[in-house]
ZAPASE-763490 format. One record per residue: x, y, z of N, C-alpha, C, CB in turn; residue in one letter. Coordinates in steps of 0.1 Angstrom, whole numbers, padded with zeros to 4 digits, always signed. Glycine has a CB too. Layout:
BEGIN
XYZXYZXYZXYZA ...
***
This chain:
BEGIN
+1380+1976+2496+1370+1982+2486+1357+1975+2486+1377+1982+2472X +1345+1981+2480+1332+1977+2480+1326+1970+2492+1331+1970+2469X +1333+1978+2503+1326+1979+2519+1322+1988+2522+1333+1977+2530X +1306+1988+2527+1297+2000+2529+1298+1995+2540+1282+2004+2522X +1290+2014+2548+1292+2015+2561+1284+2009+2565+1294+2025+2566X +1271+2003+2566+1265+1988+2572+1270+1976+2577+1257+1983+2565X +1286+1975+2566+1289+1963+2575+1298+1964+2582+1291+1952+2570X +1303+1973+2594+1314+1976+2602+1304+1974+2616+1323+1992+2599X +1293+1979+2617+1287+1981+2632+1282+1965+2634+1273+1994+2633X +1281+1954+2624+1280+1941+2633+1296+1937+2638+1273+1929+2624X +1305+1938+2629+1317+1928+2639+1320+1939+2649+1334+1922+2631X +1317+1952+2650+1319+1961+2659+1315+1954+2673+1312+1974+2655X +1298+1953+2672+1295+1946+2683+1295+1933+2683+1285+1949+2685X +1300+1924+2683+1303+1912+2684+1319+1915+2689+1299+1904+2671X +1328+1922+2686+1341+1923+2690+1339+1931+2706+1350+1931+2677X +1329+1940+2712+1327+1949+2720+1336+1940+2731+1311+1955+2722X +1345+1946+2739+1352+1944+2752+1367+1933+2745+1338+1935+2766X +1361+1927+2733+1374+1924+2730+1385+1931+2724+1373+1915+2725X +1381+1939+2715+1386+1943+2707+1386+1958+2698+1384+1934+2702X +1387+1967+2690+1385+1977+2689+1388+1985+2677+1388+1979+2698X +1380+1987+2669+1386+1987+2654+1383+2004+2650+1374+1974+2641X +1393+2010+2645+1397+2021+2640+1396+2023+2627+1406+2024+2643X +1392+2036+2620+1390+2032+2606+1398+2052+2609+1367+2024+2597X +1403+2053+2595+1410+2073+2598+1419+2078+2583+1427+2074+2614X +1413+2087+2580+1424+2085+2567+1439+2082+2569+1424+2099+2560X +1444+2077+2554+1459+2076+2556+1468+2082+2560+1464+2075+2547X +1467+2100+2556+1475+2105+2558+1477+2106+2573+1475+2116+2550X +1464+2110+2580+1466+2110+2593+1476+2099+2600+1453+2109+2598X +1471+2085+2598+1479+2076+2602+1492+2076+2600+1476+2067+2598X +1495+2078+2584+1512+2076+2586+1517+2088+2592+1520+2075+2571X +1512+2098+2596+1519+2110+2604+1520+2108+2618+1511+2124+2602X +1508+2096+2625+1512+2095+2638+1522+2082+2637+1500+2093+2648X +1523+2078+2629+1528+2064+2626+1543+2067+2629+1524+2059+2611X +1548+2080+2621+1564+2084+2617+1561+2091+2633+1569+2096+2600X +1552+2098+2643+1555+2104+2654+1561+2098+2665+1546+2110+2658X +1550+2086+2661+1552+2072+2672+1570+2062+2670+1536+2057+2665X +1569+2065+2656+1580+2056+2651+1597+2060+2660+1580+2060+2632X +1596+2071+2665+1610+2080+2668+1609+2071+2684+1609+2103+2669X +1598+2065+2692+1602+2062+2702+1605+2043+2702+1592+2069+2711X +1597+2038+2691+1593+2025+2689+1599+2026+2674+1576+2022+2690X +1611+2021+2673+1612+2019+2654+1607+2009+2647+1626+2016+2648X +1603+2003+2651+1595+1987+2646+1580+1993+2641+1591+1972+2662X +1579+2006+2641+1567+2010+2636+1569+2013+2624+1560+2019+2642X +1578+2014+2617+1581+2017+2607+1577+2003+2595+1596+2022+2610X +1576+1997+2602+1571+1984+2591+1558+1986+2588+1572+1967+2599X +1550+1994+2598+1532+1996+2589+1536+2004+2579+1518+2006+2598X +1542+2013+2580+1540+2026+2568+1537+2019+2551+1559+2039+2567X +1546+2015+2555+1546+2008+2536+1536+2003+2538+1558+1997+2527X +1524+2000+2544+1515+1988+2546+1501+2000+2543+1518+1979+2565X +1498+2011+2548+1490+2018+2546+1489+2027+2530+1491+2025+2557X +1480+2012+2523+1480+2014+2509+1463+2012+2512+1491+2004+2498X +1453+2022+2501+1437+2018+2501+1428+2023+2516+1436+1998+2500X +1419+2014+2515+1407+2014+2525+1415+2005+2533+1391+2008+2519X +1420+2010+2544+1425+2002+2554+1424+2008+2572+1441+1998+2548X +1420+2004+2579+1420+2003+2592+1427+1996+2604+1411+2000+2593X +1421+2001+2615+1433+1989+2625+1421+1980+2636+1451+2002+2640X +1426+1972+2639+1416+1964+2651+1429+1961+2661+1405+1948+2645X +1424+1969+2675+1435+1966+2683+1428+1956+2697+1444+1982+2689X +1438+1946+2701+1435+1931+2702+1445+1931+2710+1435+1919+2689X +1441+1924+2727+1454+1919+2734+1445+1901+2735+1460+1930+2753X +1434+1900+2727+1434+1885+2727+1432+1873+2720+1428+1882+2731X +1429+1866+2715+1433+1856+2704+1430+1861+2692+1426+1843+2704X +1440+1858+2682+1442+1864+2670+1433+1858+2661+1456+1863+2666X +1432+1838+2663+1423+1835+2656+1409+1837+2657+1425+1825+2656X +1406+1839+2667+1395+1840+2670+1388+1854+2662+1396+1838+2683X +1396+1863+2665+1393+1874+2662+1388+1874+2645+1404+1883+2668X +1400+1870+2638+1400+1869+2627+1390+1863+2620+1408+1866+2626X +1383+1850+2625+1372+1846+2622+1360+1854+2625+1371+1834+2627X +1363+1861+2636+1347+1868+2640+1345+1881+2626+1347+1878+2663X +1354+1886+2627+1354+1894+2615+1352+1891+2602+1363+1899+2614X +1354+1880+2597+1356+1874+2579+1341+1868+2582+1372+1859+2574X +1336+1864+2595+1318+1859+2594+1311+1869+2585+1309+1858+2610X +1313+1883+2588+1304+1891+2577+1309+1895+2566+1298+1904+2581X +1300+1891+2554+1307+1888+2544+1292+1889+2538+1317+1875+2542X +1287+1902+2525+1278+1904+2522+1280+1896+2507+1275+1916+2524X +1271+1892+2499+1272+1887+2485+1271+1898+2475+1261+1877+2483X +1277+1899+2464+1272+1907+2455+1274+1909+2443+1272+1916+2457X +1270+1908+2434+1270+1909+2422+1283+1911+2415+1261+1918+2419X +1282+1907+2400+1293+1906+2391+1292+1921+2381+1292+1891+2383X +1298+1932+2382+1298+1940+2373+1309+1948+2364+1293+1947+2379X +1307+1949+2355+1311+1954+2342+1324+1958+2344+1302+1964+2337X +1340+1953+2342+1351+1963+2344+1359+1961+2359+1344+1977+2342X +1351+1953+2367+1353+1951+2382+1366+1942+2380+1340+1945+2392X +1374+1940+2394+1382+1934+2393+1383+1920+2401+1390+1941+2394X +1383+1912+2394+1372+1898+2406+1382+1893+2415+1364+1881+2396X +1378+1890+2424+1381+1888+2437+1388+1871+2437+1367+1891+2447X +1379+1863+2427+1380+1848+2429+1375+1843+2414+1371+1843+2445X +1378+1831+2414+1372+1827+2399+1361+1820+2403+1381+1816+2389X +1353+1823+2388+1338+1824+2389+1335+1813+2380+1331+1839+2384X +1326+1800+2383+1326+1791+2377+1312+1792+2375+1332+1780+2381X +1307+1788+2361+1291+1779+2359+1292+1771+2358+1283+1780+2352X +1282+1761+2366+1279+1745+2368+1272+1740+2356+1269+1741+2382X +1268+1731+2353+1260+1725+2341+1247+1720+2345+1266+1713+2335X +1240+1723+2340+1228+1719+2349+1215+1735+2342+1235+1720+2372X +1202+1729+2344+1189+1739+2339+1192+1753+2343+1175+1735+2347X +1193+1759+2336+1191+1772+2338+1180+1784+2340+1196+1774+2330X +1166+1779+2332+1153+1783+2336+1147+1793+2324+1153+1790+2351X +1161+1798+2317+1157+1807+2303+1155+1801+2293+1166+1815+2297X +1144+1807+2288+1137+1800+2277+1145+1799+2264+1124+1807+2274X +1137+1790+2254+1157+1788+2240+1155+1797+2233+1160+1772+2225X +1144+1807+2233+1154+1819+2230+1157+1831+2227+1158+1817+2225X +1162+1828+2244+1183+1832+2249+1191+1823+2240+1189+1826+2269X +1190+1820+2233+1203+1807+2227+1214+1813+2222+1198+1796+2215X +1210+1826+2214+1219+1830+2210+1229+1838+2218+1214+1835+2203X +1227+1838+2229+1235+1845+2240+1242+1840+2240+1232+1848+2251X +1241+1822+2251+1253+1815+2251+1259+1813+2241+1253+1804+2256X +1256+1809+2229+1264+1809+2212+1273+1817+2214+1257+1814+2198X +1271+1832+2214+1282+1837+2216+1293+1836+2228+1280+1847+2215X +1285+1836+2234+1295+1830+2244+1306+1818+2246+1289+1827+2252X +1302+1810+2237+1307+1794+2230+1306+1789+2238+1319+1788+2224X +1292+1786+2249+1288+1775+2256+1281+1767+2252+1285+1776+2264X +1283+1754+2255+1276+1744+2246+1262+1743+2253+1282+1729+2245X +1248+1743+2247+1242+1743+2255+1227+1732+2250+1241+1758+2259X +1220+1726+2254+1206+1723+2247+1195+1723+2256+1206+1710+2240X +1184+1720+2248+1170+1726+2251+1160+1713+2263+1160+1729+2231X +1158+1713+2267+1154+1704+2281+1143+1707+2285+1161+1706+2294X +1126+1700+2283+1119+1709+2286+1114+1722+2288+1120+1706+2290X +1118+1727+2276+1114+1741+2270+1127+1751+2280+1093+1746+2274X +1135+1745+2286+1144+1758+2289+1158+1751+2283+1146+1764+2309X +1170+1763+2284+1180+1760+2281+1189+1753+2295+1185+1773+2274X +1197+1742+2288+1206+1735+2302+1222+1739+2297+1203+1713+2305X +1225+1742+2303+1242+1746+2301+1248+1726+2305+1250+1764+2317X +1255+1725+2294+1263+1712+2292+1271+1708+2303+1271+1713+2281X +1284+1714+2298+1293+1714+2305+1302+1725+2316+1298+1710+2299X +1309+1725+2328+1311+1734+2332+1320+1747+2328+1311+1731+2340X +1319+1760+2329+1324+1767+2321+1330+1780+2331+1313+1769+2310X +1340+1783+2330+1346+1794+2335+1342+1808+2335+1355+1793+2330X +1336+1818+2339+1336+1827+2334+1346+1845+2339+1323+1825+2334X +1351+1839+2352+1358+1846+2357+1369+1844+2361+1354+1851+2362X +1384+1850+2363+1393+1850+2363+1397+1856+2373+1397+1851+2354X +1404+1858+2386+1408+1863+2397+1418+1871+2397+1412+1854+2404X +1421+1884+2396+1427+1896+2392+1426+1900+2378+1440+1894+2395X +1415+1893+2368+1412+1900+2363+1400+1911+2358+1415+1895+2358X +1400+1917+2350+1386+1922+2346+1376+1916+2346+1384+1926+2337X +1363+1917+2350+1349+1912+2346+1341+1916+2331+1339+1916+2357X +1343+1906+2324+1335+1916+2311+1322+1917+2307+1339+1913+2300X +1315+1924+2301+1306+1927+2299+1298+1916+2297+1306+1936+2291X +1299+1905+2289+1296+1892+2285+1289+1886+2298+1308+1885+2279X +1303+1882+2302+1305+1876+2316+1294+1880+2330+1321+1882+2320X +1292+1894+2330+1286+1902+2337+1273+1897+2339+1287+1913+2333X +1263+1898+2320+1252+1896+2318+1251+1884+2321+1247+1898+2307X +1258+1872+2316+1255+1862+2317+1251+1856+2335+1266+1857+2309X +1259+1859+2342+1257+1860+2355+1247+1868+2358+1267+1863+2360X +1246+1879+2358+1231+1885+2360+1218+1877+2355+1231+1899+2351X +1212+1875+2344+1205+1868+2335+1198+1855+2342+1213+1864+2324X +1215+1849+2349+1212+1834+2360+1206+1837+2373+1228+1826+2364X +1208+1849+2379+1206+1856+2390+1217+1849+2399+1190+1857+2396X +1225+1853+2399+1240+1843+2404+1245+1858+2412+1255+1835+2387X +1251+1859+2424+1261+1871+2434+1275+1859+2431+1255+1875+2456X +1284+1862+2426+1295+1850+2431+1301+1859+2438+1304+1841+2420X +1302+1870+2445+1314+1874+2450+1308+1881+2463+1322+1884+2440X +1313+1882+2474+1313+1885+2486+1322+1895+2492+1314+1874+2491X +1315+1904+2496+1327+1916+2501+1327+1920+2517+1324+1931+2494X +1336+1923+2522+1333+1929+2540+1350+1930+2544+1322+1915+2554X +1351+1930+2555+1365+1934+2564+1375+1920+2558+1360+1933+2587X +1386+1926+2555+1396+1915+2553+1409+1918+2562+1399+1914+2537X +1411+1907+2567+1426+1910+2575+1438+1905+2567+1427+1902+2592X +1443+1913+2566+1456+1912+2553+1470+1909+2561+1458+1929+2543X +1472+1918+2575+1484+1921+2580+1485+1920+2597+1487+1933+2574X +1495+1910+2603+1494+1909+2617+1507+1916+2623+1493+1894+2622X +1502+1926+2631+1517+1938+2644+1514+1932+2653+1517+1956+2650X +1525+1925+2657+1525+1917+2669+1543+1918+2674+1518+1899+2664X +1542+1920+2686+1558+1916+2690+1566+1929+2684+1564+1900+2683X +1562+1937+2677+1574+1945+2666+1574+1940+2651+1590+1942+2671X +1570+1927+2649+1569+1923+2641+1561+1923+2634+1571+1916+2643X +1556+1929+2622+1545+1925+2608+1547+1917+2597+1541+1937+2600X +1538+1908+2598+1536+1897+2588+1525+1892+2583+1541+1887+2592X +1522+1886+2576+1511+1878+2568+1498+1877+2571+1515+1867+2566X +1489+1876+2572+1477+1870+2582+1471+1856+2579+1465+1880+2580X +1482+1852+2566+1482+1838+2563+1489+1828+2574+1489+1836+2548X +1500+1832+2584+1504+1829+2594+1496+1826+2600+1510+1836+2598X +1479+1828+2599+1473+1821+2615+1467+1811+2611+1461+1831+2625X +1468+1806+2595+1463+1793+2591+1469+1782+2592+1462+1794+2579X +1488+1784+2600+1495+1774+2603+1493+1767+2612+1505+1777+2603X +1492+1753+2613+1489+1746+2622+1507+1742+2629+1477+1733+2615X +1502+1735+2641+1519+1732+2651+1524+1728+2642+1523+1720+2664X +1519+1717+2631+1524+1705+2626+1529+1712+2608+1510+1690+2627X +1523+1720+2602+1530+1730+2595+1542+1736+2601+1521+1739+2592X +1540+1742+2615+1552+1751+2615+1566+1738+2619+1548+1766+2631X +1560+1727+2625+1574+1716+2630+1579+1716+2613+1568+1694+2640X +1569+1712+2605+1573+1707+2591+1585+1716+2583+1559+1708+2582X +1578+1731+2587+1586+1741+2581+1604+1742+2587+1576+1755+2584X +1602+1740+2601+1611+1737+2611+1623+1729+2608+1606+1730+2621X +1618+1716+2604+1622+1704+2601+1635+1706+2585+1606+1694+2600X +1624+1713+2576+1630+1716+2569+1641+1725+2569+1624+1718+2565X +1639+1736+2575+1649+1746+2575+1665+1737+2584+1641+1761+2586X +1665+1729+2591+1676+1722+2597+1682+1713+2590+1673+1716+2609X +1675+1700+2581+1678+1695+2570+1685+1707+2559+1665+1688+2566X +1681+1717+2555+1691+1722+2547+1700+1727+2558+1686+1734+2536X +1701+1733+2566+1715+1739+2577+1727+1728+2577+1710+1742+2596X +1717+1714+2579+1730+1702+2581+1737+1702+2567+1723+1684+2585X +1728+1699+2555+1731+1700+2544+1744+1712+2538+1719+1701+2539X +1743+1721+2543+1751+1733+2541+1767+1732+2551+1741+1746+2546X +1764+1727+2560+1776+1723+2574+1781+1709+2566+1767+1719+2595X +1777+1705+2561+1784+1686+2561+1788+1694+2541+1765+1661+2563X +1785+1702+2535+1792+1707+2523+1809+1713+2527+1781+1720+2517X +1801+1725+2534+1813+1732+2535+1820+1729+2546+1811+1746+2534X +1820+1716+2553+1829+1709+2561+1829+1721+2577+1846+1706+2551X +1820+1725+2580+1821+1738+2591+1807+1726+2600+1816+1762+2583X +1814+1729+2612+1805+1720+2621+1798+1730+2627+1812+1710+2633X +1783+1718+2630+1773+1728+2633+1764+1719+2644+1764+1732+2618X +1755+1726+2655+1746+1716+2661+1735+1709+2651+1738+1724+2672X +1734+1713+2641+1727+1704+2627+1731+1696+2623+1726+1708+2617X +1746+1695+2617+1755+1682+2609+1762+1673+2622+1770+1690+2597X +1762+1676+2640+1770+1667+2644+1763+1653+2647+1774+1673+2654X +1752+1651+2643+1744+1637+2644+1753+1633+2625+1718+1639+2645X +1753+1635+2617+1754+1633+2608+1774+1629+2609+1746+1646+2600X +1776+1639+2615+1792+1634+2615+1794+1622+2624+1804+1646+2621X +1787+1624+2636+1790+1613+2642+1789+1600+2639+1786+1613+2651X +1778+1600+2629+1775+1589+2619+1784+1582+2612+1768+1593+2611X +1788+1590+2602+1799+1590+2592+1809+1586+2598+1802+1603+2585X +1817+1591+2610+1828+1586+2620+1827+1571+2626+1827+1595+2632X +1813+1570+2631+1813+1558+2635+1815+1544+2622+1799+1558+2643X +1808+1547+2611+1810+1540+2600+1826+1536+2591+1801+1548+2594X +1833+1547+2597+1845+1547+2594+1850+1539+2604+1850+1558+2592X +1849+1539+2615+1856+1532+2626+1853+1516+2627+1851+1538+2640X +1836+1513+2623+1837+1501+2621+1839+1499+2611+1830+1495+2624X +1843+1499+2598+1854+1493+2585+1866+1493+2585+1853+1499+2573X +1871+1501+2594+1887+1503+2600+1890+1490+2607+1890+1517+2612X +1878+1486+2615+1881+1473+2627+1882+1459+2618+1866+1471+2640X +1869+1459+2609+1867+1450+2597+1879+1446+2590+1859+1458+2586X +1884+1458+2587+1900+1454+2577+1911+1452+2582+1906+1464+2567X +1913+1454+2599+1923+1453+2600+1929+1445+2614+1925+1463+2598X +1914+1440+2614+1910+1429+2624+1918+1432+2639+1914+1414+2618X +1912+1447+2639+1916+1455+2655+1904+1453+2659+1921+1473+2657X +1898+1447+2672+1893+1443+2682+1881+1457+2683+1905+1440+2695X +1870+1455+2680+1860+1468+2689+1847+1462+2693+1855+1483+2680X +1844+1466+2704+1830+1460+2704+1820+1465+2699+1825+1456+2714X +1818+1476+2691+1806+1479+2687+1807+1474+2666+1804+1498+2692X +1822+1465+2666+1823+1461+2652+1819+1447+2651+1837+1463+2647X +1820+1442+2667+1821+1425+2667+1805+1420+2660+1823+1418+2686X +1795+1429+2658+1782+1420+2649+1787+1419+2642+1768+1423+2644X +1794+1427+2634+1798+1427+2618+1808+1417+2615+1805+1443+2613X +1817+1419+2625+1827+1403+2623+1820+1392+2627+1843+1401+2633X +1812+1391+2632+1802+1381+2630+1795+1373+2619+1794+1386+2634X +1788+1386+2614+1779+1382+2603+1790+1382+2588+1765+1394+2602X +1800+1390+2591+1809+1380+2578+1814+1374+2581+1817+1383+2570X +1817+1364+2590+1825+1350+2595+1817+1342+2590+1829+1346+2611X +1799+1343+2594+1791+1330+2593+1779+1335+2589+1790+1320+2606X +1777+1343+2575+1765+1344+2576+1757+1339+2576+1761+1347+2573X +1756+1324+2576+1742+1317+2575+1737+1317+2587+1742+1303+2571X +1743+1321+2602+1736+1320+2613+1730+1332+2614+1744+1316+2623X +1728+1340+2606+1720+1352+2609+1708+1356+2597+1730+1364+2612X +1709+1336+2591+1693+1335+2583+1682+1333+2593+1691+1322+2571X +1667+1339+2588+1662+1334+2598+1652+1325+2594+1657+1344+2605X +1647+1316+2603+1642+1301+2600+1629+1304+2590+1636+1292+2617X +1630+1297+2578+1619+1294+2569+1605+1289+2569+1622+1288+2563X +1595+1293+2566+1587+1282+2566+1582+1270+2556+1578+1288+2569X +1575+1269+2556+1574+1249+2543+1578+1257+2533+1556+1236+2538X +1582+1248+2523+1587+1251+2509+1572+1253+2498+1598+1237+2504X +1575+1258+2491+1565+1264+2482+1554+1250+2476+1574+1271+2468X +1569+1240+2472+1563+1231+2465+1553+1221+2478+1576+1223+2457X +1558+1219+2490+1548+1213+2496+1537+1216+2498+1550+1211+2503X +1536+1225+2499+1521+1240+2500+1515+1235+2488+1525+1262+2498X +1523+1235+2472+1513+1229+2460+1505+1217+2462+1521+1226+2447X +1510+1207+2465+1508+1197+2472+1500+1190+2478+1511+1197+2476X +1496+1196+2490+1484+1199+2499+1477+1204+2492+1485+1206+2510X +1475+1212+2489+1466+1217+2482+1460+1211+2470+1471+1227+2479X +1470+1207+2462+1460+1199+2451+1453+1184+2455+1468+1195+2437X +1461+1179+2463+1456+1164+2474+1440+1169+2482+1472+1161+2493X +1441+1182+2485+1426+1185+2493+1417+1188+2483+1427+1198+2505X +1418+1194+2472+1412+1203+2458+1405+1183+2454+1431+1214+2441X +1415+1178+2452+1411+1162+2445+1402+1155+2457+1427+1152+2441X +1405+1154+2469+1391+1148+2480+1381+1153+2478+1392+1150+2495X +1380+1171+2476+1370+1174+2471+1356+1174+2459+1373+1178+2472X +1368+1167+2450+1360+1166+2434+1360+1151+2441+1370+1170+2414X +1360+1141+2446+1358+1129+2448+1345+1129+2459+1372+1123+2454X +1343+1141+2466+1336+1139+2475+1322+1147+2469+1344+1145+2488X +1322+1154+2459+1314+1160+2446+1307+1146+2439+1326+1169+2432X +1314+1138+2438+1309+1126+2428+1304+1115+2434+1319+1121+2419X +1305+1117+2449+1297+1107+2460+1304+1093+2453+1276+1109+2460X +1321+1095+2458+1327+1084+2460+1328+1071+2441+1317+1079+2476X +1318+1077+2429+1318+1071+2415+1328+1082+2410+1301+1069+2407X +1335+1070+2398+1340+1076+2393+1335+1078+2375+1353+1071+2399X +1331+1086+2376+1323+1083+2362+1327+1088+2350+1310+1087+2361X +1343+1091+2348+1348+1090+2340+1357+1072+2337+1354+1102+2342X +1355+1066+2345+1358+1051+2341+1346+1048+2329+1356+1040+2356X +1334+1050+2339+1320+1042+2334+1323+1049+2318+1301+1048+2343X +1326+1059+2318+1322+1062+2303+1334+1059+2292+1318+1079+2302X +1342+1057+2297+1352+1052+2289+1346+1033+2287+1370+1055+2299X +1341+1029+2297+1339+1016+2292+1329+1015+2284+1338+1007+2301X +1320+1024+2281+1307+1023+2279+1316+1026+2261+1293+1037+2289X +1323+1037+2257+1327+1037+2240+1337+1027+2240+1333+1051+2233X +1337+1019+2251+1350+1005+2243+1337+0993+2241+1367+0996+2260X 
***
């Protein structure tokens, strides 16, 4: 919505030889969609997808790329009456340039505001729009008045057919290291689910083998059967002191030194007098 036909013929040409963007009413589409669908069933995942102002861009080359070249045009435009805002709309604090008075405007509005060299400065920052909701009339003027566009409209890619597959177009914001993360996760619960319900899995066998080995060396521990992967352990409870490791000086000698070098220094301050004698002899 609120894309005029001016802004399709720049990413048009800027996409030329890559790429190729279709724009057709709905009905048409879903009727080749269900024609196409009898030989390819995986087409059946657009249909529910052809809701609004929507088009196709067909692409055998980078997805990101593409996607950026398209979201670059992006016109600004105004805040109006009843619209449904796209993103939340903030005002900063800072001169505004209207004279005081407008004062009664922001009043109603309940923004705090005062007078700064004959114009009004808005205080603090203040909200005026909300992201799926209505723009109100208030809201509207007030933004108009500032000469403020907070909103930006043009081509949005909502949805990626790829493979048979349709999904998100938030998918091309994943970096490797998101998708290992996501990865990572999904196996930590699988093991979690295999070491519950006791059913072995390539997930939980690092985890059993664990658990097994731990059992085997407390089995050797208690019953002083011979293994060599238990013998550290009968080790280090036979003698643990040989597996302290060597200290360095003790706290208190460190105080020590330290106050012995602190005291050369106040001696070496007073150029060798001590003139807390002198003055004790001097009130005797």
């Amino acid at each position: 919505n609120n894309v005029v036909s001016k802004q399709l013929p720049p990413p048009r040409h800027k996409l030329r030889g890559k790429a190729q963007i279709l724009m057709g009413k709905n009905t048409v589409i879903r009727k080749i969609l269900r024609r196409e669908a009898k030989a390819d069933p995986s087409l059946n995942s657009l249909l529910e997808k052809i809701r609004g102002n929507i088009g196709f861009i067909f692409t055998s080359g980078d997805l990101i790329e593409l996607r950026d070249a398209v979201l670059e045009h992006q016109d600004p435009a105004p805040a109006k009456t009843g619209q449904i805002a796209p993103c939340d709309v903030w005002v900063e604090p800072g001169a505004t340039g209207l004279d005081p008075g407008q004062t009664a405007f922001f009043q109603a509005l309940n923004i705090s505001t005062k007078i700064n060299r004959g114009a009004i400065e808005i205080v603090s920052r203040v909200q005026m729009c909300f992201e799926g909701e209505k723009v109100s009339a208030s809201a509207a003027g007030l933004l108009a008045k500032l000469n403020r566009k907070p909103f930006s409209f043009g081509i949005k890619v909502k949805y990626v057919f790829e493979g048979g597959s349709c999904y998100d177009a938030k998918v091309l914001d994943l970096s490797e290291e998101d998708i290992m993360k996501k990865f990572v996760g999904g196996l930590v619960q699988a093991s979690c689910v295999s070491l519950g319900l006791g059913y072995p899995s390539m997930a939980s066998v690092p985890h059993l083998m664990s658990n097994a080995m731990r059992k085997i060396v407390a089995f050797s521990v208690e019953t002083d059967y011979e293994l060599e992967i238990a013998a550290p352990f009968k080790a280090f409870l036979a003698d643990p002191s040989a597996f302290i490791v060597a200290a360095g000086p003790a706290g208190g000698a460190g105080g020590e030194v330290k106050e012995e070098k602190k005291k050369e220094e106040e001696d070496e301050d007073d150029g060798g007098f001590d003139f807390d004698d002198d003055d004790e002899s001097d009130e005797e």
